[in-house]
ZAKE-139334 format. One record per residue: x, y, z of N, C-alpha, C in turn; residue number from 1. Coordinates in Angstrom, 2 decimals, always signed. Layout:
<recs>
{rec {X Y Z} {X Y Z} {X Y Z} NUM}
...
</recs>
This chain:
<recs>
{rec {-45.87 -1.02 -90.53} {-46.16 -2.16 -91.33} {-45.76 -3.42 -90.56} 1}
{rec {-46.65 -4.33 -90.50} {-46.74 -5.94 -90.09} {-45.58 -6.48 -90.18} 2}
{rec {-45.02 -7.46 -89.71} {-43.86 -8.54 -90.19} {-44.29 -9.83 -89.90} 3}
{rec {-44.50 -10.56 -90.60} {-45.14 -11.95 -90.45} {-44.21 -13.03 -90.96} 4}
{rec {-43.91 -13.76 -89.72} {-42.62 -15.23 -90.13} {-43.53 -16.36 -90.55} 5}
{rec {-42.81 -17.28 -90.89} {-43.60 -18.26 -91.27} {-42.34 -19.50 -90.65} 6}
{rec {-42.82 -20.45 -89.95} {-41.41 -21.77 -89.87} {-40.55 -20.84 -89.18} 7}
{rec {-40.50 -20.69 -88.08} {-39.11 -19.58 -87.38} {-38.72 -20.54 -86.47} 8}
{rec {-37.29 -20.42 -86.48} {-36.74 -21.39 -85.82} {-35.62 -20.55 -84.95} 9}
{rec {-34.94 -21.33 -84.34} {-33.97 -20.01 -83.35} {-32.59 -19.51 -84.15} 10}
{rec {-32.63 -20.05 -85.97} {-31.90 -18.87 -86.28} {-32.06 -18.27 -87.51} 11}
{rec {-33.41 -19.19 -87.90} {-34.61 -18.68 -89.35} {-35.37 -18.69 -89.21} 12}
{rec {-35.93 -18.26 -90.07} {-37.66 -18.73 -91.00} {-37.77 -18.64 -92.24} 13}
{rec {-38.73 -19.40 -92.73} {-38.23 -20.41 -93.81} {-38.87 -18.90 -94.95} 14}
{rec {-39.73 -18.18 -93.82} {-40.52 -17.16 -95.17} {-40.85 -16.17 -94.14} 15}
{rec {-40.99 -14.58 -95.00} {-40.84 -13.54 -93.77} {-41.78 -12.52 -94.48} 16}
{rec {-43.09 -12.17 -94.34} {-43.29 -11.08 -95.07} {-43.57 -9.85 -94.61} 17}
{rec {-43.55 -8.98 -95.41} {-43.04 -7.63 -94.52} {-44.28 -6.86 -95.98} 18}
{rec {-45.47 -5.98 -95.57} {-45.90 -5.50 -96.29} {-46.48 -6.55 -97.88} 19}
{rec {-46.41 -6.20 -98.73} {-46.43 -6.72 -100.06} {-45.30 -7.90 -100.65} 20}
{rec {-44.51 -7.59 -99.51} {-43.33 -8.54 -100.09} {-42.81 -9.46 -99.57} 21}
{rec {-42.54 -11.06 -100.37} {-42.32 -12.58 -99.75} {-40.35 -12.34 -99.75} 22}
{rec {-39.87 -12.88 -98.46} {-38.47 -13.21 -98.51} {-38.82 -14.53 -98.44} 23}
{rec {-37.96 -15.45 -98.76} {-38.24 -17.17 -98.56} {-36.58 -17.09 -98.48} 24}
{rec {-36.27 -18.11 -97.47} {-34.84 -18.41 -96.83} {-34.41 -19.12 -98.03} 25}
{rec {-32.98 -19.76 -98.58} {-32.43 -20.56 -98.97} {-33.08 -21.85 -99.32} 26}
{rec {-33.79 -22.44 -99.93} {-34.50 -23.79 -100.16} {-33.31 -24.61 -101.06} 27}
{rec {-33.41 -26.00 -100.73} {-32.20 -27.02 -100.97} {-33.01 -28.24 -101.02} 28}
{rec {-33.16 -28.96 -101.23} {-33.51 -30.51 -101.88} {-32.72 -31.31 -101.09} 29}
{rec {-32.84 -32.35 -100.82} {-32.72 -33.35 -100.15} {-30.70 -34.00 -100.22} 30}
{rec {-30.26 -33.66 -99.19} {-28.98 -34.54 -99.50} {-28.47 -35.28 -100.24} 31}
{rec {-27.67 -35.16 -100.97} {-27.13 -36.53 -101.72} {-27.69 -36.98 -102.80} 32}
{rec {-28.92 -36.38 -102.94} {-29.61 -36.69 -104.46} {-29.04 -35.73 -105.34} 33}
{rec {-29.43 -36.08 -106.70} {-28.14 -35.55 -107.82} {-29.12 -33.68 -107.79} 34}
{rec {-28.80 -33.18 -108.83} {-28.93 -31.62 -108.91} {-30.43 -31.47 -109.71} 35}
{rec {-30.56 -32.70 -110.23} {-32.20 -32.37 -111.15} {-33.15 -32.61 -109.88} 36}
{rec {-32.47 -33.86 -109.40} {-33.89 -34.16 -108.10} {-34.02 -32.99 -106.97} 37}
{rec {-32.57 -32.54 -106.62} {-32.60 -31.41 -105.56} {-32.91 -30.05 -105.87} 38}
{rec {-33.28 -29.43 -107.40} {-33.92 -28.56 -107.94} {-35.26 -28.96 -108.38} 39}
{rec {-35.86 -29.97 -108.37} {-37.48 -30.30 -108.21} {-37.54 -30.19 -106.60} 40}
{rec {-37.02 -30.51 -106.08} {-36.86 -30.44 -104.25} {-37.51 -28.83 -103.87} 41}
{rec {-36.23 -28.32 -104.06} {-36.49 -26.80 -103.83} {-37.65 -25.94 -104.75} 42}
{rec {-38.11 -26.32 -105.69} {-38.73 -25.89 -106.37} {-40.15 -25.96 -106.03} 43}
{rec {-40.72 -27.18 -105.14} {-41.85 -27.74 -105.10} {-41.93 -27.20 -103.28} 44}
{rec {-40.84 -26.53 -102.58} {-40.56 -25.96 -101.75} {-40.84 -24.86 -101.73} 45}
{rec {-39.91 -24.05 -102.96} {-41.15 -22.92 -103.22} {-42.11 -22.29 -103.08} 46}
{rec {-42.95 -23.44 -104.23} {-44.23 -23.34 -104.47} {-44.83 -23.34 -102.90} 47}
{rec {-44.59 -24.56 -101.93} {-45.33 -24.39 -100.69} {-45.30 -23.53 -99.92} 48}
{rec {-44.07 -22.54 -100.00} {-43.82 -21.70 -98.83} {-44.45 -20.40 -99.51} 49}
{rec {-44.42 -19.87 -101.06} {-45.28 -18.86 -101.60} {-46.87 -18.83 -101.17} 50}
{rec {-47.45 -20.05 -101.34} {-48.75 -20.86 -101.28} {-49.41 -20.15 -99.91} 51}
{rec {-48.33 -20.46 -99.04} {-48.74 -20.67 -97.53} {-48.23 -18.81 -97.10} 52}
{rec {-47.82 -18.06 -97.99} {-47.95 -16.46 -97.73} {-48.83 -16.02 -98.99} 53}
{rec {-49.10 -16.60 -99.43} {-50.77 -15.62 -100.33} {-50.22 -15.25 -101.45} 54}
{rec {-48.94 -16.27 -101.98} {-48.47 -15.55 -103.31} {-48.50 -16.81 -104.21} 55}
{rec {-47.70 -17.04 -105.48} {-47.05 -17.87 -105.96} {-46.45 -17.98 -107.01} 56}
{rec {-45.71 -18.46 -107.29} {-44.64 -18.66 -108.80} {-44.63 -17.66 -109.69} 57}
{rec {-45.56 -16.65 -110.16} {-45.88 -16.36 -111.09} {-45.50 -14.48 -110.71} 58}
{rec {-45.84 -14.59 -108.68} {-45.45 -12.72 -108.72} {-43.86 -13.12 -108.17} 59}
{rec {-42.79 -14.18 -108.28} {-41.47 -13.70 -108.07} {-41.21 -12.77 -108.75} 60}
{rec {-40.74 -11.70 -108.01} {-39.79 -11.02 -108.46} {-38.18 -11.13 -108.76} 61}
{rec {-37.39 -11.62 -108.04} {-35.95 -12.42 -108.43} {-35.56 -13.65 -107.28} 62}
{rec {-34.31 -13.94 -108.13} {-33.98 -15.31 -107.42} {-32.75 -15.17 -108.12} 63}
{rec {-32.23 -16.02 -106.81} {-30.70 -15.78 -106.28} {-30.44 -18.05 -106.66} 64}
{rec {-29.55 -17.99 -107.66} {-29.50 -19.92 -107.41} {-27.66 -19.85 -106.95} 65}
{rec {-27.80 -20.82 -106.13} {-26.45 -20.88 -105.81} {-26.13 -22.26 -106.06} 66}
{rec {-25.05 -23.15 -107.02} {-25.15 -24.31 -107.36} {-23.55 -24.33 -106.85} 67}
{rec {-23.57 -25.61 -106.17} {-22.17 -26.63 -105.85} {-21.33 -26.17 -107.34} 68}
{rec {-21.19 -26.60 -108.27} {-20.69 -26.78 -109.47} {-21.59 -26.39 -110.60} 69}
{rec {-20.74 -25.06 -111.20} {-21.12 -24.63 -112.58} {-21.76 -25.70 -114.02} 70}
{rec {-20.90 -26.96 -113.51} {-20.94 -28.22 -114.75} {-22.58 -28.17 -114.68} 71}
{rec {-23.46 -27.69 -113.34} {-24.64 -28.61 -113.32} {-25.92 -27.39 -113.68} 72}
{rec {-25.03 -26.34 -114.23} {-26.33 -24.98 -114.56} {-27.07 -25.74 -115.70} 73}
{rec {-26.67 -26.55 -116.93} {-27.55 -26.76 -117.84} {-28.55 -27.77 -117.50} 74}
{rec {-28.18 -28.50 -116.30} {-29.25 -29.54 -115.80} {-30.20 -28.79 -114.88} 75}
{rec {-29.81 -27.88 -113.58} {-30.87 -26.81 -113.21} {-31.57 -26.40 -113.79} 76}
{rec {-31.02 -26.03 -115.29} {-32.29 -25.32 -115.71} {-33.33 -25.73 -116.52} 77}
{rec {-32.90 -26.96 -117.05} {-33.85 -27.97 -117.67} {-35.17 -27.87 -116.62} 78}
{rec {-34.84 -27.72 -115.30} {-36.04 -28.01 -114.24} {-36.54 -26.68 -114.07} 79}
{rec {-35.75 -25.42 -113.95} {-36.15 -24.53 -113.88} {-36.85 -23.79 -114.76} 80}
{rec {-36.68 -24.64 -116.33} {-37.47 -24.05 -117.34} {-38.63 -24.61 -117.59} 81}
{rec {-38.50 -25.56 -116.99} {-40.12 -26.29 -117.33} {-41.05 -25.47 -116.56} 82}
{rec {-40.41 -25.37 -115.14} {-41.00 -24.72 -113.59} {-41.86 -23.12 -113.55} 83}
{rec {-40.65 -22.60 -114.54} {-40.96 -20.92 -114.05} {-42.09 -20.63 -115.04} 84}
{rec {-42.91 -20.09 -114.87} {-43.72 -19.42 -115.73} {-43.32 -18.40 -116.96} 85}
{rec {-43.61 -18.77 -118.17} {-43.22 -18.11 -119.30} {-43.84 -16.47 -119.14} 86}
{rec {-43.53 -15.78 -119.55} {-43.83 -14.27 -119.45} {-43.68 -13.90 -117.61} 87}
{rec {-43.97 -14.47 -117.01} {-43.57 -13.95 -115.29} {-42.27 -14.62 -114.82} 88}
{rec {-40.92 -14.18 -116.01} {-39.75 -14.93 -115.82} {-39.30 -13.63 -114.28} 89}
{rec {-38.58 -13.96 -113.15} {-38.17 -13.09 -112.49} {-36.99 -12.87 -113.16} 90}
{rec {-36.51 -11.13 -112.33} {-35.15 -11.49 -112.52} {-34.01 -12.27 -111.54} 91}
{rec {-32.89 -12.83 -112.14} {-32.05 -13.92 -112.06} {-30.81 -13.85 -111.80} 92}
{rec {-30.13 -14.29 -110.91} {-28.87 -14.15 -110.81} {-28.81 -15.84 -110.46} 93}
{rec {-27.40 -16.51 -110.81} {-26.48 -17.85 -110.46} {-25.49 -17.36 -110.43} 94}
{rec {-24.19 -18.37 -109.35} {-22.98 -18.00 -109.23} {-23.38 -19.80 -108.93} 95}
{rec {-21.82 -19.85 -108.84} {-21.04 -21.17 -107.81} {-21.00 -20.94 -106.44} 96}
{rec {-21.18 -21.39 -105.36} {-20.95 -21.33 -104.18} {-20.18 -22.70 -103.02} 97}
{rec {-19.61 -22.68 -102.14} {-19.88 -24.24 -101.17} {-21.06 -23.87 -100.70} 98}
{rec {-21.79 -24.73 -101.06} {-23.32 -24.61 -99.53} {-22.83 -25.04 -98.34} 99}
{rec {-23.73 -25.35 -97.25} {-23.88 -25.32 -96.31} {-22.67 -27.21 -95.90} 100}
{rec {-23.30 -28.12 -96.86} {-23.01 -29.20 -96.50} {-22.54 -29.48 -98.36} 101}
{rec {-21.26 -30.78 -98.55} {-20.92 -30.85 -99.60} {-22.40 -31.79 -100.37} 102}
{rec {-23.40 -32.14 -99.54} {-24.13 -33.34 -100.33} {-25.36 -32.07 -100.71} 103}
{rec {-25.75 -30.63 -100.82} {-26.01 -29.85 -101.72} {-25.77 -29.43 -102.25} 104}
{rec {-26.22 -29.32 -103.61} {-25.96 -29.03 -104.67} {-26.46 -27.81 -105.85} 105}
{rec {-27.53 -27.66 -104.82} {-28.32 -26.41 -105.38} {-28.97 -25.69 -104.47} 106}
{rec {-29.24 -24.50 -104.24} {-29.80 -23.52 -103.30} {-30.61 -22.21 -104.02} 107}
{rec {-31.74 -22.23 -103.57} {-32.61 -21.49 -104.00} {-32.71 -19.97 -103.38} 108}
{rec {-32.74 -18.93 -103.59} {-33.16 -18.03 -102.96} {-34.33 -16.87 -103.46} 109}
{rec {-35.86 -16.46 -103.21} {-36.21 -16.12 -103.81} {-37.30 -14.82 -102.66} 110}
{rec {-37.62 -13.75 -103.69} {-38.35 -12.89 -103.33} {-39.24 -12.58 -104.50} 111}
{rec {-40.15 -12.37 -103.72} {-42.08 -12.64 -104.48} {-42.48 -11.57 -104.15} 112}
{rec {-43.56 -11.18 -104.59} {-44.39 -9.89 -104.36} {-45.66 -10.74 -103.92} 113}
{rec {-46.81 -10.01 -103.03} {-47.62 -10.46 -102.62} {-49.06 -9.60 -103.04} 114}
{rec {-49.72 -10.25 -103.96} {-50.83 -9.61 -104.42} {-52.09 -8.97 -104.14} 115}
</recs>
């Protein structure tokens, strides 16, 4: 079976598919903007990197959110509920994490099926 990167860089890629199935790296929103703008960020990130492997929003299978601060799950998901498709909810996991840099605040991680 095939392995196809997408955006590979010398220590990622942003999307990896292997057979039927989308990995998409960590997606994060823009520095320093608050947690609603940097979860429309990653979200609309998503959508492009599913788009651009032959899938989208609707065959995730789960997702991994990793947020700076717990205080900001009810504002994530205000965005994430508008976002996800009703009946093709994946399944879900959140924790708290440090990201990468203190000015993110939210981190996406998601795997899709490819139709």
């Amino acid at each position: 079976m095939s392995i196809q990167r997408f955006h590979t860089g010398p220590r990622m890629s942003q999307a990896v598919v292997h057979g039927d199935t989308i990995y998409l790296a960590g997606q994060v929103g823009e520095p320093g903007s608050d947690v609603t703008n940097q979860t429309k960020e990653c979200l609309a990130k998503v959508d492009a990197l599913l788009a651009e492997c032959g899938s989208s929003k609707e065959n995730i299978l789960s997702t991994t959110i990793w947020l700076a601060d717990m205080a900001d799950f009810g504002k994530m998901n205000e965005i994430w509920d508008a976002w996800v498709p009703q009946g093709h909810t994946p399944a879900r996991a959140c924790g708290e994490a440090k990201l990468a840099t203190p000015d993110y605040l939210v981190e996406f991680m998601i795997v899709a099926a490819k139709p």
